[in-house]
C-alpha positions as CSV (number, residue, x, y, z in Angstrom):
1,X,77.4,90.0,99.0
2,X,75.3,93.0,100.5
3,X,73.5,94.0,97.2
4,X,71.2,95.2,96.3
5,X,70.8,98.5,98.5
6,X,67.0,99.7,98.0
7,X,66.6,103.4,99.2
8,X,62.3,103.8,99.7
9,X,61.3,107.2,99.9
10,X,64.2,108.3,101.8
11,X,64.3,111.8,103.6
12,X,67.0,113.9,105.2
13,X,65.9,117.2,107.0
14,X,67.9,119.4,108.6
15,X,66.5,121.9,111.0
16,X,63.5,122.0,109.0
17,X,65.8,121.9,105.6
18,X,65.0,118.7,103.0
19,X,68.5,117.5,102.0
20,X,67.1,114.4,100.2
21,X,63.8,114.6,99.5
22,X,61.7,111.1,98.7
23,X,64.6,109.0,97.1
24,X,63.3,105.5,95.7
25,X,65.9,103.5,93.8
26,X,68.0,100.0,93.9
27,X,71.6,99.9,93.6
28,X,72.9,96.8,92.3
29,X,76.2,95.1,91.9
30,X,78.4,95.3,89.2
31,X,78.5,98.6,87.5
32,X,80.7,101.4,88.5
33,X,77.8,104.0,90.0
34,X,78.6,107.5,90.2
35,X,76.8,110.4,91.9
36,X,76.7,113.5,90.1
37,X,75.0,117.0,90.7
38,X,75.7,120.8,92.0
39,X,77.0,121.9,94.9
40,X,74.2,121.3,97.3
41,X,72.5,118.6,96.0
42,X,72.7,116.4,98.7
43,X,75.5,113.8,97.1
44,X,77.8,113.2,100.5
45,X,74.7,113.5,102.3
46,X,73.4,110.6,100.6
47,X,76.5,108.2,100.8
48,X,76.7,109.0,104.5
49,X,73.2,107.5,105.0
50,X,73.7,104.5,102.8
51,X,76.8,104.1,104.8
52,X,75.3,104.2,107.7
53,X,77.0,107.1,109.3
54,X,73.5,109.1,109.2
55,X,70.0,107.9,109.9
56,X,67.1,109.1,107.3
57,X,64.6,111.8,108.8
58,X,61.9,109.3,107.3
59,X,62.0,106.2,104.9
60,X,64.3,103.3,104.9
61,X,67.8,101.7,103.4
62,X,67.9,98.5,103.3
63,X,70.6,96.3,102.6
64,X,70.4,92.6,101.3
65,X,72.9,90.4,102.0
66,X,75.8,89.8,104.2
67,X,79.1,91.5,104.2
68,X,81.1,94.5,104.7
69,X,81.4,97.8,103.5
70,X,83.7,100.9,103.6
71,X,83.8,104.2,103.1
72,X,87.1,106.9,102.3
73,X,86.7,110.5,102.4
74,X,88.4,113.5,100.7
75,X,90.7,114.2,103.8
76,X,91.3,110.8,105.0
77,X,91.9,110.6,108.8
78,X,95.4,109.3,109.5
79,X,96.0,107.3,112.5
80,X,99.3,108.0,114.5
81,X,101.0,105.2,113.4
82,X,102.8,104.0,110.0
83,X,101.3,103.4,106.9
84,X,101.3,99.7,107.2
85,X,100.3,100.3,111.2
86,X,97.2,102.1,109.8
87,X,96.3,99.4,107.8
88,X,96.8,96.2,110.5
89,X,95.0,98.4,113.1
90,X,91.7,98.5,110.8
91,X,91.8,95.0,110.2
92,X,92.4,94.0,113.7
93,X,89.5,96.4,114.8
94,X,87.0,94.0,112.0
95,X,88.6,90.8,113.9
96,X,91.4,89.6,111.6
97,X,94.7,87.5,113.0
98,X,97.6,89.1,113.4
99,X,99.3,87.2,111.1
100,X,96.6,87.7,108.6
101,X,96.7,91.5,109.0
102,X,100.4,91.8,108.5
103,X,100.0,89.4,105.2
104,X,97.1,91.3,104.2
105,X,98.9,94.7,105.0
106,X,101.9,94.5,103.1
107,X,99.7,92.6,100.3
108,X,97.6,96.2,99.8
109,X,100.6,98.3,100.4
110,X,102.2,96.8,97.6
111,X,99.2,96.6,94.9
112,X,98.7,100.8,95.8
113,X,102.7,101.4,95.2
114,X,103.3,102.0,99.0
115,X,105.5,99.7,100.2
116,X,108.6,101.5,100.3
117,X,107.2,103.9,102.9
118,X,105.0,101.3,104.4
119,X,107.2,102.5,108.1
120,X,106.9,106.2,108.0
121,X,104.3,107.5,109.6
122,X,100.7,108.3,107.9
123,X,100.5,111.5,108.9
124,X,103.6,112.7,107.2
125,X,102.8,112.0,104.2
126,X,101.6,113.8,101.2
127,X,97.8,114.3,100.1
128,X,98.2,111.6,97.3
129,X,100.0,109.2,99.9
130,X,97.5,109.6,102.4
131,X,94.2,109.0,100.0
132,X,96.5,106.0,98.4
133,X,96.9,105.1,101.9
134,X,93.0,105.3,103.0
135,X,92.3,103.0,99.8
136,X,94.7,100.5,100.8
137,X,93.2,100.5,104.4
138,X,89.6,100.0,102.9
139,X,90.6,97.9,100.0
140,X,92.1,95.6,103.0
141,X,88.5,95.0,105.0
142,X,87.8,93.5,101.5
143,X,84.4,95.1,101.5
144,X,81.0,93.9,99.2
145,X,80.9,97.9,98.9
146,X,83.1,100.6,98.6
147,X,82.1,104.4,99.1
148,X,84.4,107.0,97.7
149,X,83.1,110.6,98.6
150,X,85.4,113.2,96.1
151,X,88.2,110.8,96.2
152,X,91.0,113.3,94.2
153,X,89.1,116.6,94.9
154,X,92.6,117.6,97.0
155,X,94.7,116.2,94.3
156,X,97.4,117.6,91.4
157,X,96.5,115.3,88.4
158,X,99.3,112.7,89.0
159,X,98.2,112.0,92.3
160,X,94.3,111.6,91.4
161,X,95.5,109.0,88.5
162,X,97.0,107.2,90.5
163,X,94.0,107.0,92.7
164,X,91.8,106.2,89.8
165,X,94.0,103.6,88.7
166,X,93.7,101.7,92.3
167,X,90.1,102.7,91.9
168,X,89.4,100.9,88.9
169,X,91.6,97.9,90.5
170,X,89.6,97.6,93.8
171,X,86.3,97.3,91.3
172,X,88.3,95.0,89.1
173,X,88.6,92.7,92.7
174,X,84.9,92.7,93.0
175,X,83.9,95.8,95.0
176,X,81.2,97.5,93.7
177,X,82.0,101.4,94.0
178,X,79.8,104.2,94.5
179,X,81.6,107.3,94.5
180,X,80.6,111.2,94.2
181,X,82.8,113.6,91.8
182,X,82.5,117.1,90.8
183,X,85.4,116.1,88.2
184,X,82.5,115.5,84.9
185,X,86.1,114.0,83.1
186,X,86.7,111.5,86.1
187,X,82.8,110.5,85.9
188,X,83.2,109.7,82.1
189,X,86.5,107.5,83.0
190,X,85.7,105.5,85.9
191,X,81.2,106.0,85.9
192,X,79.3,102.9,84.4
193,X,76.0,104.5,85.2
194,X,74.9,108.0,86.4
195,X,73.1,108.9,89.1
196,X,71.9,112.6,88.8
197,X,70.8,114.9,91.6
198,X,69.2,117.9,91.8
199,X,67.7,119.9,94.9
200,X,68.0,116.4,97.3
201,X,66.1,114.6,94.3
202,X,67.3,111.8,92.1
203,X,66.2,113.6,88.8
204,X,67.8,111.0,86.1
205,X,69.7,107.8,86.2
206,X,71.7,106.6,83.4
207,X,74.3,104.9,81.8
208,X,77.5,107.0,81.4
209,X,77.6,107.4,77.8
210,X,74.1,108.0,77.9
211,X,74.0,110.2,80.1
212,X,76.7,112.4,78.8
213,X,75.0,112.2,75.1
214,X,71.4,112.5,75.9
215,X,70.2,114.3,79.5
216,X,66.7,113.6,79.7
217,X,66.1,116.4,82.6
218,X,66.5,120.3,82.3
219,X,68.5,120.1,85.6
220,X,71.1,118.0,83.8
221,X,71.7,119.7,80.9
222,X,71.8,123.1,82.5
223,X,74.4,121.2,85.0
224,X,76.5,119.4,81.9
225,X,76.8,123.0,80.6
226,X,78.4,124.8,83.3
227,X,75.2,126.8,84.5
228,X,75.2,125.6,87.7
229,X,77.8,125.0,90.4
């Protein structure tokens, strides 16, 4: 298991803009953490440099542990291939059989209610497919951690609950998620603890019911009331 993930005093600057500014906290496994704050805060920004796909200005993220983790967007990149083809090419890229892919394929295809389309190809599909798709395709690598940047923010509310249904099943299997949401309903749903930013700063961390109750910080409670974005 990769956990914990310590962040110590982690900056992001952009030509001479702070994103995150001096970050210290340890994520552990188990509880469902997500990332709440305005537009601007710095949310994807973060994910992206505990996934690795950025590298802080200044401090560090450090992982403990060994094992994998995996990361699905709010426009999912389809591969030219079929659904299931999508899925077997990831796994062959992280060094699975080919046997094993196809078993483990058709296994994810099935627990995300694609099977029936598993042939057609990915890029046909609709919005709900595709991100049902792209969890299936992570859910496969069976990672220690699973990012999840605005998972449904594309979706018409059928679609995103069926995505927070395979959400809650790929946590139920022993992923730990970390996801960002501007949906304050989906973060009451599928959130076990908050993390709140504000300005590139982690003003309060909570748990959910907590956090929705009793904000601590003026940033929150302006942001729990619709005053800002």
């Amino acid at each position: 298991m990769m956990l914990p993930l310590n962040l110590k005093a982690l900056c992001f600057v952009v030509a001479n803009r702070p994103i995150i500014r001096d970050m210290s906290c340890e994520i552990t496994a188990g509880p469902k953490t997500v990332i709440l704050g305005p537009n601007g805060a710095g949310k994807s920004v973060l994910m992206r440099l505990c996934h690795g796909l950025l590298h802080p200005t200044s401090g560090s993220v450090a992982w403990h542990g060994r094992g994998r983790q995996a990361m699905v967007f709010q426009r999912p990149v389809m591969l030219r291939r079929s659904a299931i083809g999508n899925v077997i090419y990831g796994l062959r890229l992280a060094g699975v059989s080919r046997k094993e892919a196809e078993s483990r394929a058709a296994h994810v295809l099935e627990a995300v209610g694609l099977t029936a389309i598993a042939q057609r190809a990915a890029r046909v599909l609709s919005g709900g497919e595709q991100q049902r798709l792209a969890l299936a395709r992570a859910w496969a690598l069976e990672p220690g951690v699973l990012f999840l940047d605005e998972p449904t923010a594309n979706l018409d509310p059928n679609a995103t609950r069926d995505v927070e249904s395979i959400i809650s099943a790929i946590h139920a299997s022993g992923t730990k998620i970390i996801m960002t949401t501007h949906s304050l309903g989906q973060a009451r749903r599928l959130g076990d603890e908050i993390l709140f930013l504000s300005d590139g700063r982690l003003v309060e961390r909570a748990p959910v019911d907590t956090f929705f109750r009793r904000p601590k910080s003026s940033e929150a409670v302006a942001f729990l009331q619709g005053e800002l974005p």
